[in-house]
N, C-alpha and C positions, 0 to 999 in steps of 0.2 A: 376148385382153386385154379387162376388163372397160371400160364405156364409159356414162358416165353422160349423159344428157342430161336439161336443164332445158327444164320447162314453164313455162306461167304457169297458175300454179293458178285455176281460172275467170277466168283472161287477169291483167291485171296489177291482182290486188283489192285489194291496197293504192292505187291511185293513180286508178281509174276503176271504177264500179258493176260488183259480180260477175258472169257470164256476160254480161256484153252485147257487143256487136261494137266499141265502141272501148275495153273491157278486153282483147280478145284482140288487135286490131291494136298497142296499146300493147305488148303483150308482146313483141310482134316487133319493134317498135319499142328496145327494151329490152336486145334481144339474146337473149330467148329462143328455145331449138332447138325451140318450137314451144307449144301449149295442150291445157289440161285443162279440159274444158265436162261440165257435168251434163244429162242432157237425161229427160223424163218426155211422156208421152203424153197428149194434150187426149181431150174427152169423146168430140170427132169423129174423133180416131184419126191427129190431126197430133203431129208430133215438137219439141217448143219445149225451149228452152233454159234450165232455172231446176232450181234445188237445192233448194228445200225444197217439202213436200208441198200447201201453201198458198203464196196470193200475196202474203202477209204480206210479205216480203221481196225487191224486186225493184226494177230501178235506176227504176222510178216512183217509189221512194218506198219508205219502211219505216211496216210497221201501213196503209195506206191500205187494204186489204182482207184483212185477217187473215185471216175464216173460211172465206176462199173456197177448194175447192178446188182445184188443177191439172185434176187428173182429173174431177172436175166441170164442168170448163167450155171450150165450144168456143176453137178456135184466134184465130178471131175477134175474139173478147171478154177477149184477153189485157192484160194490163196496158201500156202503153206501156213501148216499150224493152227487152220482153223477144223476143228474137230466133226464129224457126227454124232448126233444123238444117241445112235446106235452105240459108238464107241464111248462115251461119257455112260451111258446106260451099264456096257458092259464094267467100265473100273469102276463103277458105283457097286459090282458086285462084291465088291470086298470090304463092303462099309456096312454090316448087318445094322439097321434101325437108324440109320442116313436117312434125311431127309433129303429130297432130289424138289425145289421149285421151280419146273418148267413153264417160262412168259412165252407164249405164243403170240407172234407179230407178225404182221403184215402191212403195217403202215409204216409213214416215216416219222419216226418220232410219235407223239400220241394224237397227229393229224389225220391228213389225205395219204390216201394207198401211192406210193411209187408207182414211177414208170415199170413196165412191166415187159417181159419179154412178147413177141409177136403172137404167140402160143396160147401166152392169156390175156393178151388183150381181145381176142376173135370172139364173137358172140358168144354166148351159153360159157363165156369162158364164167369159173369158180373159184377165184383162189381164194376164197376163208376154207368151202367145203375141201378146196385141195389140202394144204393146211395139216386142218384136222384130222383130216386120213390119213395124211402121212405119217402123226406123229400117230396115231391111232395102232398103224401099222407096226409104228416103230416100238410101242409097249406093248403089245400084242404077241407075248408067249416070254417077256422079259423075265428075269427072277429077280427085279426091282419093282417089279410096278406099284406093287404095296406102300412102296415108299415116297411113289410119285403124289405131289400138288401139282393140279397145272393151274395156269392164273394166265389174264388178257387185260389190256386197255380196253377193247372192242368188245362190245359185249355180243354182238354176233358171233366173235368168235366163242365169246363164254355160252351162249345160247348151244350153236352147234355139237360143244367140246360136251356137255351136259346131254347132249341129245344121247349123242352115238358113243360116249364112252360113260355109262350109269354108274359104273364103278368105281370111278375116277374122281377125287376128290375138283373140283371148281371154284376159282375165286374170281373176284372182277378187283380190277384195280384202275382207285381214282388216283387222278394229278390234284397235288395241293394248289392253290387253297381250299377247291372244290371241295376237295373229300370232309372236311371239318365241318359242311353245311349243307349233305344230303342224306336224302334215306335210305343206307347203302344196301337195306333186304329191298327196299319197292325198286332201287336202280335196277336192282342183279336180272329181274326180270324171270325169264322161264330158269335162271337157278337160285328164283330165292326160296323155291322148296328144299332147298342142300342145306338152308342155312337152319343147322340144328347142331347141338352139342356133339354129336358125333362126328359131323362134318365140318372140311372147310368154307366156310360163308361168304359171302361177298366181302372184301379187303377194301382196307383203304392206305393209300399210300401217302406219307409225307418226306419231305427233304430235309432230316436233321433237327427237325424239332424235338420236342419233350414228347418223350414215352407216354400213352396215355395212361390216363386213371383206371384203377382195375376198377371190372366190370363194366366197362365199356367192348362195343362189337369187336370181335376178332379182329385183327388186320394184319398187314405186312407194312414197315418203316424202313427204308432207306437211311442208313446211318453213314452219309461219306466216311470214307471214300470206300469201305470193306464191306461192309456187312448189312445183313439183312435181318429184322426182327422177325418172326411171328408170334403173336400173341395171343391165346386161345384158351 
């Protein structure tokens, strides 16, 4: 029987600043079955918690540092309020059977990769493989992990994230209108072997349309402005 659970889409963003830790505690506070957090990798190779490619947007404020990039810039020197994963990880410990849907990004938007600090932009440089290892790292002796989905626009990144983490459930996530007219197990590519009743399968994401019909492929749906479906 299919079984939808609700997120808080980077925790509860209608009512407290997107990905910060009293967005996602509010969620649960709220009654959701758990959060949906964007997370992107600093210059120095830590795993923080913010959705766009800049820090233009972030509960310090909006515009207070537009050009700045993520990826440009150490963990350190983040903007106030915006979290680690580590630390979301840790107050996720007090949520038994939370679900935790971590989007691994490194583009801007569901495009081209941003500007990037001088570090990685130098030959041999890796940021999908940095990335993954980081957050790799970052679940790596957690007493959440069991609860972790991770999911990607990029399917290199979902390639990767299936390579080096097997235990780790994997989804791929399409942009509508796309997703309504592909074959989201032949997209997933090296993880459309995850896509089984036990596991999470390649997703498909829409913007506030109608819930689909049961018995159609698992996914994840954006439901402005809060929440996030999964259906399974």
């Amino acid at each position: 029987m299919a079984v939808t659970i609700i997120l808080g889409h980077r925790g509860a963003s209608a009512d407290a600043p997107e990905n910060s830790l009293a967005a996602f505690a509010l969620a649960r506070r709220q009654g959701a079955d758990g959060i949906e957090l964007d997370v992107r990798c600093t210059a120095d190779g830590v795993v923080v918690v913010h959705h766009d490619a800049t820090w233009g947007r972030s509960p310090a404020g909006v515009g207070l540092r537009e050009g700045e990039a993520v990826a440009a810039t150490d963990a350190a020197d983040r903007p106030d309020g915006v979290p680690l994963l580590a630390e979301v990880l840790e107050l996720a410990g007090r949520w038994p059977g939370a679900v935790l849907n971590v989007e691994l990004k490194h583009e801007d938007g569901h495009g081209a990769a941003p500007g990037r600090s001088l570090r990685r932009d130098a030959p041999g440089a890796d940021p999908i493989g940095e990335l993954v290892g980081a957050v790799r790292r970052s679940l790596t002796g957690s007493a959440v992990v069991a609860q972790v989905l991770l999911s990607s626009f990029d399917a290199a990144v979902v390639a990767e994230a299936v390579r080096t983490m097997p235990a780790v459930p994997v989804g791929r996530l399409l942009a509508a209108p796309a997703a309504a007219t592909v074959d989201l197990a032949a997209l997933a590519g090296p993880a459309a072997r995850r896509c089984t009743p036990e596991r999470l399968p390649s997703t498909r994401r829409s913007c506030g349309g109608p819930m689909p019909r049961a018995g159609r492929a698992r996914g994840r749906w954006t439901i402005p402005p809060r929440w996030s479906a999964w259906r399974g």
